[in-house]
C-alpha positions, 0 to 999 in steps of 0.5 A: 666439275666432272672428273673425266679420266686419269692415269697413273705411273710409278706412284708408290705401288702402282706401276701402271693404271688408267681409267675412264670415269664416267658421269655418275657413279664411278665403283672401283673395285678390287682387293685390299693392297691392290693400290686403290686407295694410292689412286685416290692419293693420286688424285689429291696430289695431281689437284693440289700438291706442287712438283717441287714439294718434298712431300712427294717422297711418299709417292716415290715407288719403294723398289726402283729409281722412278719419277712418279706421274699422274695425268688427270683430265676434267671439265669445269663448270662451263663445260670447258676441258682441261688437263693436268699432268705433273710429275715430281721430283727434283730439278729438270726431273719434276714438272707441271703442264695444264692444257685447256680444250673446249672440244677434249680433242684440241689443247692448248697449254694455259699454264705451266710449271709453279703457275699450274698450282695457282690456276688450279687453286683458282678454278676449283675454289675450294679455299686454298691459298695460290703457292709462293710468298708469306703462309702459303700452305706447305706439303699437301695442302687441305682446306674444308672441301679438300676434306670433303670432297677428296676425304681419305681412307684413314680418317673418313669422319674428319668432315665432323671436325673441319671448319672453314675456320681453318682455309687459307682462303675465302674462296671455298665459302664463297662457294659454299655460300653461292651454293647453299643459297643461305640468305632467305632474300626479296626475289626481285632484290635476289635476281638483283643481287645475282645478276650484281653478284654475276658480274662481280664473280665474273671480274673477282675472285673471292678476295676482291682480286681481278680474276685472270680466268678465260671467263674474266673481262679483265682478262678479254680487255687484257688479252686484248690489249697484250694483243694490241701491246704485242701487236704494236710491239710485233709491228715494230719488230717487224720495222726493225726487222724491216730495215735490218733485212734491208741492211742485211740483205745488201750485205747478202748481196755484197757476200754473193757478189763476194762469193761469186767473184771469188768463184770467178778467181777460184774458176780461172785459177784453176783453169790456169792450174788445168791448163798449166797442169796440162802444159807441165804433163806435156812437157814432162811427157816430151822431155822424159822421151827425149832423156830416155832416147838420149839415154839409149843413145848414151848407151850405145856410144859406151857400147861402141867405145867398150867394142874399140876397147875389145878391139884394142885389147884383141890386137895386145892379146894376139901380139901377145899371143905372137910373143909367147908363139915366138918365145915357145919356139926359144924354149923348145929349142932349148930343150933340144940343146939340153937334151943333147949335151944331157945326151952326150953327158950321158954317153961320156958317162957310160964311157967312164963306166966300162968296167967289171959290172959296170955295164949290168950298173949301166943298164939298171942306170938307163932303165932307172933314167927312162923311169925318172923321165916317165915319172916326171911326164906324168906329174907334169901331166897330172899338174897341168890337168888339176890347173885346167880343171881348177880353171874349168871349175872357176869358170863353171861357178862364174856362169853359174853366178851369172846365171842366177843374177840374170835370173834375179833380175828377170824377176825383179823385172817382172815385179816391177812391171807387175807393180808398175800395172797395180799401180795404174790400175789402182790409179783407174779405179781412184780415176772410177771412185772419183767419178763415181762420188761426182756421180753420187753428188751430181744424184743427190743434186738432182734428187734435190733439184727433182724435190724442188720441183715436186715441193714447188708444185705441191707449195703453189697448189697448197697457196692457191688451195690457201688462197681460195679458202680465205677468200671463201671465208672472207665472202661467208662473214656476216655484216656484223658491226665494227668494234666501236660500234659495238661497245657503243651499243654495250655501253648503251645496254648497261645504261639501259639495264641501270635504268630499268633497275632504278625502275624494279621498284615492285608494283601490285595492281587489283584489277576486276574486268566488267562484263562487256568490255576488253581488257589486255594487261602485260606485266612487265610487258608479259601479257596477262590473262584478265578473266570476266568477273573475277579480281586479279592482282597484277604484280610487276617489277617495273611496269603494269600495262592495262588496255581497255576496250568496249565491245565494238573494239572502239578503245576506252582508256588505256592505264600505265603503272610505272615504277620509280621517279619521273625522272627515272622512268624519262630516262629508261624511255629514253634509252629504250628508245635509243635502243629501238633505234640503234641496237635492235636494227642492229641485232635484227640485221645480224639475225640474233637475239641478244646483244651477247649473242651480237658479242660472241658474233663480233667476236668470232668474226674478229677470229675469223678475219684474224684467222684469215689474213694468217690464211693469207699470210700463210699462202704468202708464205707457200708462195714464196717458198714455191719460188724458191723451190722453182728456182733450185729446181732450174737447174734439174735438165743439166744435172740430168745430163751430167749424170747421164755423162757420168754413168757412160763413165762408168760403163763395164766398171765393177759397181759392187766393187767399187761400193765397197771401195767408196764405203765411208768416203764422201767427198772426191777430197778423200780420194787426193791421198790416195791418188798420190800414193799410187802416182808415186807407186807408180813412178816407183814401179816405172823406175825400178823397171827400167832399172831392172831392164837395164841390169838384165841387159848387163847381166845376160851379157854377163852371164853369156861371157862366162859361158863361153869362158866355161866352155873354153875351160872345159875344152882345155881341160878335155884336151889334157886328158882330164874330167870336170870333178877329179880333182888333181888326185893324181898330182900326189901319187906322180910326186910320191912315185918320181920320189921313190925313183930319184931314191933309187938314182941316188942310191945306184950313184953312190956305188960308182966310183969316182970316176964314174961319180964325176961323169955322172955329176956331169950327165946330172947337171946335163940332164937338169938342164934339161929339165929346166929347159923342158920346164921352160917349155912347159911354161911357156906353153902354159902361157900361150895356153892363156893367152889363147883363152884371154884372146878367146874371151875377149873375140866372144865379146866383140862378137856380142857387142857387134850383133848387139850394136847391129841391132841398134844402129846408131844413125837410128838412135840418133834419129830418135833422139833428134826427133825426141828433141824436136818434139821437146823443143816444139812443146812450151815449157811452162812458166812453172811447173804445177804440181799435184799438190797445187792442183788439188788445192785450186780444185778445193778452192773452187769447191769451197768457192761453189758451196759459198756461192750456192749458200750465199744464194740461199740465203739471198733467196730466203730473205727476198722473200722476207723482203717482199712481205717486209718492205718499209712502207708496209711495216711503217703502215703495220705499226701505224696500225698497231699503234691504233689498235693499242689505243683503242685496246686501252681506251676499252680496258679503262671501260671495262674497269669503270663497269666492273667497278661500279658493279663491285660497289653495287654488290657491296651495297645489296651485301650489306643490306642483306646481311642484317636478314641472312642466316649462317652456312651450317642451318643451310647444309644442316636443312640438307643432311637432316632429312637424309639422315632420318631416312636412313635410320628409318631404312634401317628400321631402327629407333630414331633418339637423333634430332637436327644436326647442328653446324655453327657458321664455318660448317663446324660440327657443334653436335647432334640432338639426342633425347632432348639434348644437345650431344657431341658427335664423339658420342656417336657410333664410328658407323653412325659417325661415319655415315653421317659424315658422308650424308655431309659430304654428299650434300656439300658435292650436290651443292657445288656439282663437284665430284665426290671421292669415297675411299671404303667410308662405310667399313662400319655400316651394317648391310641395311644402312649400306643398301640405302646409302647404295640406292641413295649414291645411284639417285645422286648419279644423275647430278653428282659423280661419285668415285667409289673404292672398295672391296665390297662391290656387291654393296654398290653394285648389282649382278649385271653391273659388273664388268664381264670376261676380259672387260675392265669395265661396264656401264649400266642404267643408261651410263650413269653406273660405271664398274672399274676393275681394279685387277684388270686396271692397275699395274704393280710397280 
């Protein structure tokens, strides 16, 4: 065994090492608490201690929450690799994986989990019991060479107290046994024996169970019939599978027929729903044209019935204005009658008044009249102009208002068209994503289809490359016999080999050659040398052969000695003659030497046809994947012409824009929410827009009706003399100076006299008569005033509403909706109308529908290729098949147990006739030690009062002979202890070809005996590894040994000395 290489994580200290061991000796160096010793500990527990044991605890690094992890790789004895990694902890967290190689490059795994423990016990044979049931070994497990070959740094000396005594198990002095050669033997009856003992290790462990190693026979026979078990087993599988594919695809042939019929409903419905939807945009179309024509229509007979209402009212407004003409007149009239009877009054007054005074009183009255009179023509001025300016300023803020609504109302039209235009543009690039994403979709079809076709070729390329190489293999097999032959030929081999042992009895023949004559002697069918004139003793197992002949060559006697009964030796000729005849042809024909060599060739062609019907099968596979692959591919000329009609599409669209308005969306599903919102944004934007088209068309009407009204107000108001913004100031001023006059009058009554008083009373009421006929007038000029305007007013609107109707000539508007009407008429109303809503979720459908059919087809495509390769007739001949070959495999398996067992028994027999002669283990190994040990002291220049080295029969130390008596090795030294239990170690690691594990042994070992145990390690490399850790490396290792600038390690002495440094190797946690 050969440890090859290892590497450490998160054990205890050490965070991070590897290293590469070499085939000798192996000096890690390094100062103290630098982890060395915790890599040797590593070691140990990657060999012998379980994943799951609590005992790992120790290892768990101190600062940090880690798992710990060792991966070891080594070579057993057969040259074959392996490789151990564990890691411990609890649950998912710990766990065991070996691999197995025959190149260090190719693993396989052999074992995991709790099984990797018990192959590891099995293949190192050092006496410890597998893991699992009844006194299997807790924690770490030792036995007497886990001791020896693995010792730890704190008690180096324990070997002197260990004994075999204490194993779980026989295997390690099973091993020690084989190694040490103990039994002193007959060397015919030993090779005997090894050859018995060869096939019973070969077939059983040291307990006398069955081995389970790749080596094991039990394990070729059982492989083999698990193989035959799993293969009848597969084969049936494969029937089964065979008719459940069969069944399964008529139900993948009933779901395409499924899908593809409901892709059939869902297609025809949603060309009906296209359709339908098409008929409804149409219909909708024409009837939304033949509703605004009639509308408009609608529109212009209110505007003809609103004119004739305008004329109706123009006609009551100038009969009205006639009315108040007539009734202006009456009053003027009047007010000449009042002003004459005021004028007569006035006059007969002044009659009455002609006295002394009187005439100065007259004039200051007639001045005082004529003042009252200005008076009154200026409040009524000053009244009129405050009407007409309230007027004016009433019709002012009219317009005003009017204005400002019809400027509202523009705006609000304009932001209706200008959301009615956001909206179709947003609908346009819903239109463009939609697009798009098809585009993307019908891309990643073809990118698909494009890899389908580059897959196919490169598949059908890989089969036909998969096809020749098996063809070649299958032309390179040698012609080799067939399995029954050849355990034929086994079996007549065994024969022939128990034969010839019955016959290995030991013969001795004394033979002296005269002068003049010929002689040739074979032993054992060896020849033999026959020198003239001298005695020689021919000794043989089984047969002495002696031909003489006389000088001439004429043939004198021939002389056979043979071994054993003549019944024996009649048969071991005759089953050497079968063997001339069946097995030797045989061999010869195959070019081989031995009948194992034949095996290993049967064997490996076996592989190598099993290994060629997987080629085959392989390349069945590739082909029915390039299929496939060709199939999706089909498809590829039109999903190129469909992206091609796609990116015309898209031409002169804003790409980057449109990326960033696709980010995160998928599929055209994404899209139908949004489309609807901007439909109805838009249908929103249309409605508020006519609206608003129809509100400004009313409120400029509006607006220009109270222009003209304010114009009108303005002129009246600047006929009577006054301006926008007085006010009526006016007014209260004309009221304050007629009052100071009315004063004054009252005052100038009051001294005339009576007569006078009634004269005037007379001339009063005349002249209020005449007032009131003069406010009559004034009235009834206001009135007509009025009227005027409200004539005025209502001639402005026919005037409007006639240029307005001239414009829309209703013999036009009737044509229009006539023709609206027509086409409404000519067009087929749907059955029902289809909404958006509908549409869309047919379109769905129909993609739903497409993916079932295109998943239903995959799925059909996939298993008629399983279909091909599984036919019934097929599986039922591949499990006709199987079921033989399980037969066979365990017509063998009874073969080889009957073989194996009778060695066993053999052994058992050689075994017990030996053990009467043999000697214990502790003489063997004590034979080993003693000599070294006296060498060392003898280096050492020191006294030699030591003796033989006594072990009992389990390797225990009994003591050590000094001065003549028997002495405990307690008694010794701790160097001498210590370098005595190394000598021990290193004899026991020679013995087995283990490796050897020396963790700083010789800390008590003066400088002399250090150098000696030095050239000793470096003898020893040539056979033995030795892993050394110290901090003393100048004790192992010579100037040029040691590692240079920036290495980590060097080999010296052709490679048989490997220095590590530990600084440059192990990583702190």
């Amino acid at each position: 065994m050969r440890l090859v290489a290892l590497e450490v994580r998160d054990f205890g200290r050490v965070g991070h090492a590897e290293l590469a061991l070499g085939e000798g000796l192996n000096v890690l160096y390094g100062p103290n608490d630098l982890g060395k010793s915790t890599l040797a500990q590593a070691l140990r527990a990657a060999l012998l201690l379980p994943h799951s044991s609590s005992a790992a605890k120790a290892f768990v690094p101190w600062d940090r929450d880690a798992t710990p992890a060792v991966t070891l790789t080594f070579r057993d004895d057969e040259g074959r690799w392996w490789r151990v990694a564990k890691t411990w902890g609890t649950g998912s967290r710990g766990s065991s994986l070996l691999e197995a190689s025959t190149d260090g490059k190719t693993w396989t795994v052999d074992a995991k989990a709790r099984e990797v423990d018990g192959k590891l016990r099995e293949l190192l044979g050092w006496g410890i019991r597998g893991p699992g049931g009844k006194g299997a070994p807790r924690g770490l497990p030792e036995s007497f060479l886990t001791k020896v070959l693995l010792g730890e740094q704190a008690d180096v000396t324990a070997v002197l107290r260990e004994t075999l005594e204490a194993d779980s198990d026989e295997a390690g002095r099973e091993r020690l046994t084989r190694a040490l050669e103990a039994y002193a033997q007959d060397p015919l009856f030993k090779e005997v024996l090894e050859e018995a003992q060869g096939k019973v290790d070969q077939a059983f462990t040291a307990t006398g169970k069955r081995r389970s190693g790749r080596s094991s026979p039990f394990r070729e026979v059982r492989e083999l019939v698990k193989a035959a078990r799993r293969g009848r087993e597969e084969a049936e599988e494969e029937l089964k599978r065979a008719e459940s594919a069969l069944e399964e695809a008529e139900g993948l042939q009933r779901a395409h027929r499924t899908a593809a019929a409901r892709l059939g409903r869902a297609e025809e419905a949603r060309k009906r729903l296209r359709a339908r939807a098409e008929a409804t945009r149409v219909f909708r179309a024409a009837k939304a044209r033949f509703e605004e024509a009639a509308r408009r229509l609608a529109e212009h007979e209110a505007e003809r019935e609103r004119l004739v209402a305008l004329e109706e009212e123009i006609g009551a407004l100038g009969a009205e204005r006639e009315r108040r003409e007539a009734a202006l007149k009456a009053a003027e009239a009047e007010a000449e009658r009042a002003a004459a009877e005021a004028a007569r009054a006035e006059e007969a007054r002044r009659a009455a008044a002609a006295g002394e005074g009187e005439k100065e009183r007259q004039l200051q009255e007639a001045s005082l009249r004529e003042r009252l009179a200005a008076a009154r023509a200026a409040l009524e001025a000053a009244e009129a102009r405050a009407a007409a300016e309230a007027t004016a300023k009433e019709a002012w803020a009219a317009a005003e208002a009017a204005r400002a609504e019809e400027q509202a109302t523009r705006e609000a039209l304009e932001e209706a068209k200008a959301a009615r235009a956001g909206a179709a543009a947003a609908l346009a690039a819903l239109e463009h994503a939609r697009v798009e994403l098809d585009r993307r979709e019908v891309a990643r079809e073809r990118e698909a289809a494009e890899a389908a076709g580059a897959e196919a070729a490169a598949l059908k390329k890989d089969a036909a490359a998969a096809r020749g190489e098996a063809t070649r293999r299958e032309k390179a097999l040698p012609a080799l016999p067939e399995a029954e032959a050849l355990d034929a030929l086994r079996a007549l081999r065994r024969e022939l080999e128990v034969a010839e042992a019955k016959l290995d009895v030991g013969l001795s023949v004394a033979l002296r050659r005269q002068p003049a004559v010929t002689v040739d002697a074979h032993v054992d069918e060896e020849p033999v040398e026959v020198p003239e004139g001298r005695a020689v003793d021919l000794e043989a197992r089984r047969e002495v052969r002696v031909s003489i002949a006389l000088p001439t060559g004429e043939p004198m006697a021939d002389l056979v000695v043979r071994g054993g009964g003549a019944d024996a030796r009649r048969e071991a000729e005759a089953l050497r003659a079968r063997w001339e005849a069946e097995g030797a042809p045989s061999l010869e024909a195959a070019g081989l030497e031995d009948l194992e060599a034949l095996t290993a060739a049967v064997r490996d062609a076996e592989k190598e046809r099993a290994a060629i019907a997987r080629r085959r099968e392989e390349a069945d596979r590739l082909a029915e994947k390039a299929e496939a692959a060709a199939r999706r591919a089909e498809a590829l000329e039109g999903l190129r012409r469909r992206e091609a009609e796609l990116e015309r599409a898209l031409e002169g669209v804003d790409r980057e824009a449109l990326a960033a308005e696709l980010e995160g969306v998928e599929a055209a599903e994404a899209l139908f929410d949004r489309r609807r919102e901007a439909e109805a944004a838009r249908e929103a934007a249309e409605a508020r827009e006519k609206e608003a088209a129809a509100t400004l068309a009313e409120r400029a009407q509006a607006a220009a009706v109270a222009e003209r009204e304010r114009e009108l107000a303005e002129a009246t108001l600047a006929e009577r003399g006054g301006s926008a913004g007085a006010g009526g100031a006016d007014v209260p001023a004309a009221r304050e100076a007629l009052a100071r006059l009315e004063e004054e009058r009252s005052r100038l009554e009051a001294s005339a006299g009576a007569a006078l008083a009634e004269a005037t009373r007379e001339a009063e009421a005349a002249k209020a008569a005449r007032g009131e006929a003069e406010a009559a007038l004034g009235a009834a000029r206001e009135a007509l005033g009025e009227v005027r305007e409200a004539l005025g007013r209502a001639e402005t609107k026919q005037e409007m509403l006639a240029e307005r109707l001239g414009k829309e000539a209703r013999a036009k508007l009737e044509a229009e909706r006539d023709a609206a009407r027509e086409a409404l008429e000519a067009v087929e109303a749907p059955e029902a109308e289809v909404e958006e809503a509908e549409l869309e979720a047919a379109e769905a459908e129909a993609t739903a529908a497409e993916e079932a059919l295109r998943t239903a087809e995959r799925a059909l495509d996939k298993h008629e290729g399983l279909l091909e390769g599984t036919g019934g007739a097929v599986a039922q001949e591949r499990f006709e098949e199987a079921q033989e070959a399980f037969e066979r495999a365990t017509a063998k398996e009874e073969e080889v147990e009957v073989e194996y067992g009778a060695w066993r028994l053999l052994t058992e027999a050689l075994r017990e006739a030996e053990n009467a002669e043999g000697a214990h283990l502790g003489e063997a190994l004590g034979s080993k030690v003693a000599p070294r040990f006296e060498e060392l002291l003898a280096a050492a220049g020191a006294e030699r009062p030591y003796g033989a080295l006594t072990l009992d029969a389990h390797l225990g130390a009994e003591g050590i002979e000094a001065h003549g008596e028997l002495r405990e090795t307690e008694a010794l030294s701790v160097g001498t202890r210590e370098q005595l239990a190394t000598l021990i170690r290193l004899s026991v690691a020679e013995a087995l070809g283990a490796p050897l594990v020396l963790d700083d042994h010789l800390t008590h070992t003066d400088p002399a005996r250090t150098a000696w145990f030095r050239d000793v390690l470096r003898a020893a490399a040539h056979d033995t590894q030795v892993l050394v850790l110290t901090c003393h490396p100048r004790a192992y290792l010579e100037e040029g040994d040691l590692p240079g600038e920036g290495e980590a390690a060097r080999d010296r002495a052709a490679g048989l000395v490997r220095a590590l440094d530990a600084e440059r190797i192990i990583e702190a946690g």
